[in-house]
C-alpha positions in Angstrom: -5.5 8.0 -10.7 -6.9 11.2 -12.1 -9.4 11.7 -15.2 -7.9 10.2 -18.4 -6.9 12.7 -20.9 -9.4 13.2 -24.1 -9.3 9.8 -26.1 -9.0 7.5 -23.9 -11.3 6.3 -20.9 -11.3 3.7 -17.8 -12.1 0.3 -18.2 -13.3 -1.6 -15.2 -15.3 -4.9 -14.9 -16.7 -7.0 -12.1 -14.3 -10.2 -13.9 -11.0 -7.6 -12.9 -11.8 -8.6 -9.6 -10.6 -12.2 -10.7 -7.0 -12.8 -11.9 -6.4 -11.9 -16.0 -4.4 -13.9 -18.4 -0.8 -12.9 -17.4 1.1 -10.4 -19.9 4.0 -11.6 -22.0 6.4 -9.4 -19.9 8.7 -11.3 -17.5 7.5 -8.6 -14.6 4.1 -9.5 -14.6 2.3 -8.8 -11.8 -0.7 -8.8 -10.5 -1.5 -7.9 -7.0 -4.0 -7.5 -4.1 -3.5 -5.4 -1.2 -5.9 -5.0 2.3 -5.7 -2.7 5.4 -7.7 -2.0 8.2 -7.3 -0.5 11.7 -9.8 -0.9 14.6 -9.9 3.0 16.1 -11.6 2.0 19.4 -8.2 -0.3 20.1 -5.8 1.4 17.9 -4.7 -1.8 16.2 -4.9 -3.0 12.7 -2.8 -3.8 9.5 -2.3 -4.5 5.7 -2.2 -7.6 3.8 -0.9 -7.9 0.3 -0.4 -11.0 -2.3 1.5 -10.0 -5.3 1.4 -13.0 -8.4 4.0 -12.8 -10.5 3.3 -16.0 -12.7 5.8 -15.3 -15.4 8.6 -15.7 -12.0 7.4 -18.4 -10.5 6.8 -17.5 -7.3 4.1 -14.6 -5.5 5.4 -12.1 -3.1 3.3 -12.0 0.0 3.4 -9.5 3.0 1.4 -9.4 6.1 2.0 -6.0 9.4 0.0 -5.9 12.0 0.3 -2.8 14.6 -0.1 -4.4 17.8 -0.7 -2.8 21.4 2.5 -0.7 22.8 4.0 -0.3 18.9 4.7 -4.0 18.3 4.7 -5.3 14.7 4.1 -8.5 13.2 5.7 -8.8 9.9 6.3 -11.9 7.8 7.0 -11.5 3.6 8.0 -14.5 1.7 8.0 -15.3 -1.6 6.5 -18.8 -2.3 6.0 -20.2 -5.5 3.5 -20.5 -7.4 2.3 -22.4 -11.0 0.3 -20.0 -12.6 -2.1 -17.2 -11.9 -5.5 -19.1 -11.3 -6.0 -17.6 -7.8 -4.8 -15.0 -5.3 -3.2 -17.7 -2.7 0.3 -18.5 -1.5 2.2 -18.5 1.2 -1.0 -19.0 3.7 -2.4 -15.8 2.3 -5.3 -16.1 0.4 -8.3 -13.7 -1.1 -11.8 -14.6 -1.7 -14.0 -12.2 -4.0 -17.4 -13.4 -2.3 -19.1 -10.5 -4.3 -17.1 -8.5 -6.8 -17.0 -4.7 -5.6 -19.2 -5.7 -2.6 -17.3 -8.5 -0.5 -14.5 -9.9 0.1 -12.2 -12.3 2.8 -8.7 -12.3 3.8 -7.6 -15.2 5.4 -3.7 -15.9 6.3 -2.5 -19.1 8.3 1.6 -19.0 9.0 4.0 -17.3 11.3 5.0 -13.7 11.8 8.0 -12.3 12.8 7.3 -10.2 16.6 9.0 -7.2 16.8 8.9 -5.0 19.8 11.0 -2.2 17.9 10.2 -2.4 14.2 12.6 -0.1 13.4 15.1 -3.3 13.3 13.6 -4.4 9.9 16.1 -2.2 8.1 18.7 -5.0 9.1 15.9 -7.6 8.0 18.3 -10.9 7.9 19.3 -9.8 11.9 15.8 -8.7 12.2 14.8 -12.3 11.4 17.9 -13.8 13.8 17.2 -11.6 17.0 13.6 -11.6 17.1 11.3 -14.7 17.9 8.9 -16.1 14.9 4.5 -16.3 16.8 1.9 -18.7 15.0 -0.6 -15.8 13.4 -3.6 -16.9 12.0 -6.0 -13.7 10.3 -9.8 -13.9 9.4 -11.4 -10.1 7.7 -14.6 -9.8 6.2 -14.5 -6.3 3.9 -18.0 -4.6 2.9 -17.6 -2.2 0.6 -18.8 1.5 1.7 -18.3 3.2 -1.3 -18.0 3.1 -5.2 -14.7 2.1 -7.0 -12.1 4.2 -8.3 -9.7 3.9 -10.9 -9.9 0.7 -13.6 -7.6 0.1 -16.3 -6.8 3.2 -19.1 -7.7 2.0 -22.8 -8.1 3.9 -25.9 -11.5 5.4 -26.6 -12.0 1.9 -28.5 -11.6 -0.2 -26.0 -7.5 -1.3 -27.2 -4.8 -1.9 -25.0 -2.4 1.3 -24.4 1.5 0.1 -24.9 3.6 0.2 -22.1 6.9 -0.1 -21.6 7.9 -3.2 -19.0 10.5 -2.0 -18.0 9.2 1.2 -17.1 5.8 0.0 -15.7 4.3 -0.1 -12.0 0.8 -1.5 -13.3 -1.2 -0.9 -16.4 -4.4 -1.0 -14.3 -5.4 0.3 -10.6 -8.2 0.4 -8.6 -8.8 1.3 -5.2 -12.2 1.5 -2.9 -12.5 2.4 0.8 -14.3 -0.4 3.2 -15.7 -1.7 6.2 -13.6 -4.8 8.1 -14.6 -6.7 10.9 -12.9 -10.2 12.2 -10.4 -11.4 14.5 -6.4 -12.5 14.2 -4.2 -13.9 16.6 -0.6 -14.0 17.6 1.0 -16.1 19.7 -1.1 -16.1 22.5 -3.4 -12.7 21.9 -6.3 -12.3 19.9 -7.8 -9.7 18.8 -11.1 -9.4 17.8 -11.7 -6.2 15.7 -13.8 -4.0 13.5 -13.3 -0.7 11.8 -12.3 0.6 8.0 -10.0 0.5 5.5 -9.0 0.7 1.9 -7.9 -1.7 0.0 -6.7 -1.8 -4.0 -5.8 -4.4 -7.2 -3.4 -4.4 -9.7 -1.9 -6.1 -12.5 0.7 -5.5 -15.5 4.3 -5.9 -15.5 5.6 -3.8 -12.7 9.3 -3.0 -11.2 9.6 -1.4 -8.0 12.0 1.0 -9.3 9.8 2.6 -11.9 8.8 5.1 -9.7 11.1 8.0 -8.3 9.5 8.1 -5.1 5.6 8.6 -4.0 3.3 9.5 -1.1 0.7 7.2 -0.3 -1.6 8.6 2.8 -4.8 6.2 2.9 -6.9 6.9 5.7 -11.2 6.5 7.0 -12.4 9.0 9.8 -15.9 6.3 9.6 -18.5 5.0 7.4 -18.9 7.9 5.6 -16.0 10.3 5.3 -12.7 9.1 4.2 -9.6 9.9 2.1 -7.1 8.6 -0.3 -4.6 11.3 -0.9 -1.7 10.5 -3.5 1.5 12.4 -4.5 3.7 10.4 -7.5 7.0 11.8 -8.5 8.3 10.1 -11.6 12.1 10.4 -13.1 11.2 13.4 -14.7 10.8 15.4 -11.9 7.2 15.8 -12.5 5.0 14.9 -9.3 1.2 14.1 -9.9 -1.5 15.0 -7.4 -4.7 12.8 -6.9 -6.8 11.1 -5.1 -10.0 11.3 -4.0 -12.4 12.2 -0.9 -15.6 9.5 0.3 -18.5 11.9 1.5 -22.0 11.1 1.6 -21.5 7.8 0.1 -20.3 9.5 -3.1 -16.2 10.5 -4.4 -14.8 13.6 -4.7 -12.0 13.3 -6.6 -8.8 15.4 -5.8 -7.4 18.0 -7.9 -4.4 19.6 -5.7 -3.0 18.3 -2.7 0.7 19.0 -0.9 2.4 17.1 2.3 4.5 18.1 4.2 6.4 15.9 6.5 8.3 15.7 9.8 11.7 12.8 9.7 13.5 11.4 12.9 17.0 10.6 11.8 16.6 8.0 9.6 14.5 9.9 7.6 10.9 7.8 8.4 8.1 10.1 8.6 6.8 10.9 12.2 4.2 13.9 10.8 2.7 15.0 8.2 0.1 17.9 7.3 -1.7 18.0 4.2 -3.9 20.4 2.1 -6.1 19.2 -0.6 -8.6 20.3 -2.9 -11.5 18.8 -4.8 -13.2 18.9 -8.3 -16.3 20.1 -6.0 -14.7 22.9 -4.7 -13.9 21.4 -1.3 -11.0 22.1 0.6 -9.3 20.0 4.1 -6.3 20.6 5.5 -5.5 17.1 7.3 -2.4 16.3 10.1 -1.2 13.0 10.8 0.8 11.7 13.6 2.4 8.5 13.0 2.1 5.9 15.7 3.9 3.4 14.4 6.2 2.4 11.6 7.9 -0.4 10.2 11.0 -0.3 6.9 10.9 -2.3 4.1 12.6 -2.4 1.2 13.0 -4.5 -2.4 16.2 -4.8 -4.5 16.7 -5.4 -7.7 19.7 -6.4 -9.9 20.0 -5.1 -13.7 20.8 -6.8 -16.5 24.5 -4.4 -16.3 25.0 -5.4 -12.7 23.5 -2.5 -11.1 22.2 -3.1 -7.2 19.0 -0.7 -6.5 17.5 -0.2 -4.1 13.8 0.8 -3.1 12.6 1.5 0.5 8.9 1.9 1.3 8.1 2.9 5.1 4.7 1.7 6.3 3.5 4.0 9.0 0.4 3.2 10.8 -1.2 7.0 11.2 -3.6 8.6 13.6 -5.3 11.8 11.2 -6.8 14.5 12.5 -9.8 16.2 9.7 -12.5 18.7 10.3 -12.6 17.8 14.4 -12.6 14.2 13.6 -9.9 11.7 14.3 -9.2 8.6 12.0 -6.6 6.0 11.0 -5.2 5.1 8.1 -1.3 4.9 6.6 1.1 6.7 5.4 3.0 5.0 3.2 6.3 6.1 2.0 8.1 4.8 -1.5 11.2 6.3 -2.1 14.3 5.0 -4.4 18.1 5.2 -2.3 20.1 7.1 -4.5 24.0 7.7 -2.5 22.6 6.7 0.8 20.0 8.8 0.7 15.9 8.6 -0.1 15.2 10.3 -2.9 11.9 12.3 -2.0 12.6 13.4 1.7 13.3 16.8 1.7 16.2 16.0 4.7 19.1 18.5 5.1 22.0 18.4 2.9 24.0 17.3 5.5 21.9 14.2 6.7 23.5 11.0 7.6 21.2 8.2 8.1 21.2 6.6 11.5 20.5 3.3 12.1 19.1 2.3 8.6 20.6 -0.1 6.4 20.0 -0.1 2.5 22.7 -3.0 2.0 
């Protein structure tokens, strides 16, 4: 989220860290989302409760990168009866302090999977590979301010938004501190390192989005990154972001990635160059350790099937002689078999991945 243009401004509250009244839109969403990764053991994960009220049911997703490049992966879509509270599923978020503290607790089953490359065949994903009791308890302390809110007008009203062209209405993201244990199966892990995590709500469709480039990452305490690239159906790609230094954010004016793709066209690199309304420039390279497929699919009311994949790649990232952790987190819309950001070869043919 950059700088709103003249007239309006950013609205954000310590009650948006609660759930809102849902919109009239059948989409309506409104969503929580965690990581965290450990660097001394190179584990970690994201967690993320979506409510959509207006459906009926929440969509909830838990990945954890485990030793060797195992995943654990479970989504489901339980239903719910309102939107009173972020908890479904077994996944639930507490706000112990808004913008200070909060807890992610989850209590079900994850899916192991020693090559988690086999997700983009979920239902034979879910046959061939065994289901491990997974319980998670994270404690997140913020360590530094928030960013983003909701856009209003300069007086305060609501901006009018399509539905059907909407991802959120509102955002916000923060960078964080985690510490607490999960277990699956047999292993625990206790852990503690840093993360990011983000809200939002409004109606949203996965497919409002051409495709975008989501690269969250925390080199420590004090130094950390959110770097975004958006590309919408107008061709037009938006650069953002921001940089945590010195307890402060920096926010990002230009930024490019370039990426590396095996041959199903998941990112396995990536370099980056940014720059900041400071003045500040980092070139950044990230080597992805792991990575797991994932898709959504949606029908139209004229019977079109589409088709979004998002590739969740746990990333090592290299910055100014320091090494951190983060994601890189790929959206892209299938358009003819292929992903419509990857800039792949004219002639690629995907490999093993499956988009029906």
């Amino acid at each position: 989220m950059a700088r709103p243009p003249r007239g309006f401004k950013v609205r954000l509250e310590p009650q948006d860290e609660y759930t809102h009244v849902p919109d009239a839109a059948a989409n309506y969403n409104e969503s929580m989302y965690f990581n965290m990764f450990d660097a001394a053991q190179k584990v970690g994960g994201w967690f993320r409760i979506g409510n959509r009220p207006n459906e009926g049911y929440a969509e909830i997703s838990v990945c954890l990168y485990l030793p060797g490049g195992r995943v654990g992966f479970m989504f489901a879509r339980p239903k719910i009866a309102g939107n009173t509270e972020m908890n479904a599923g077994g996944l639930k978020v507490q706000v112990v302090e808004p913008f200070k503290r909060l807890r992610v607790t989850y209590e079900g089953k994850v899916l192991l999977l020693d090559r988690p490359g086999e997700m983009a065949h979920p239902s034979k994903a879910f046959r061939d590979n065994p289901q491990l009791p997974c319980t998670v308890e994270l404690d997140y302390e913020a360590v530094s301010p928030m960013f983003g809110g909701e856009t209003v007008k300069a007086d305060g009203s609501a901006l009018e938004i399509d539905p059907e062209k909407s991802f959120a209405k509102a955002h916000y993201e923060q960078h964080m501190a985690a510490k607490g244990r999960f277990t699956v199966g047999d292993e625990t892990f206790k852990v503690s390192g840093h993360g990011l995590r983000d809200k939002s709500w409004g109606p949203r469709h996965w497919q409002a989005i051409n495709w975008y480039r989501w690269c969250p990452m925390n080199f420590g305490p004090d130094f950390a990154m959110m770097i975004s690239l958006v590309a919408g159906d107008e061709g037009k790609v938006r650069q953002g972001g921001m940089v945590l230094k010195d307890g402060a954010y920096d926010l990002i004016t230009e930024a490019s990635i370039d990426s590396d793709w095996d041959g199903d066209g998941y990112q396995t690199a990536l370099r980056s160059r940014i720059k900041t309304e400071s003045g500040a420039q980092y070139e950044i390279e990230g080597q992805v350790l792991s990575l797991i497929p994932l898709r959504n699919r949606r029908k139209t009311p004229d019977g079109n099937e589409l088709t979004t994949r998002i590739t969740e790649g746990m990333t090592e990232y290299r910055c100014d002689g320091k090494i951190g952790y983060g994601l890189s987190e790929y959206l892209d819309q299938i358009v003819d078999g292929r992903p419509t950001g990857a800039d792949l070869p004219a002639d690629w043919k995907a490999g093993t991945a499956d988009f029906t």
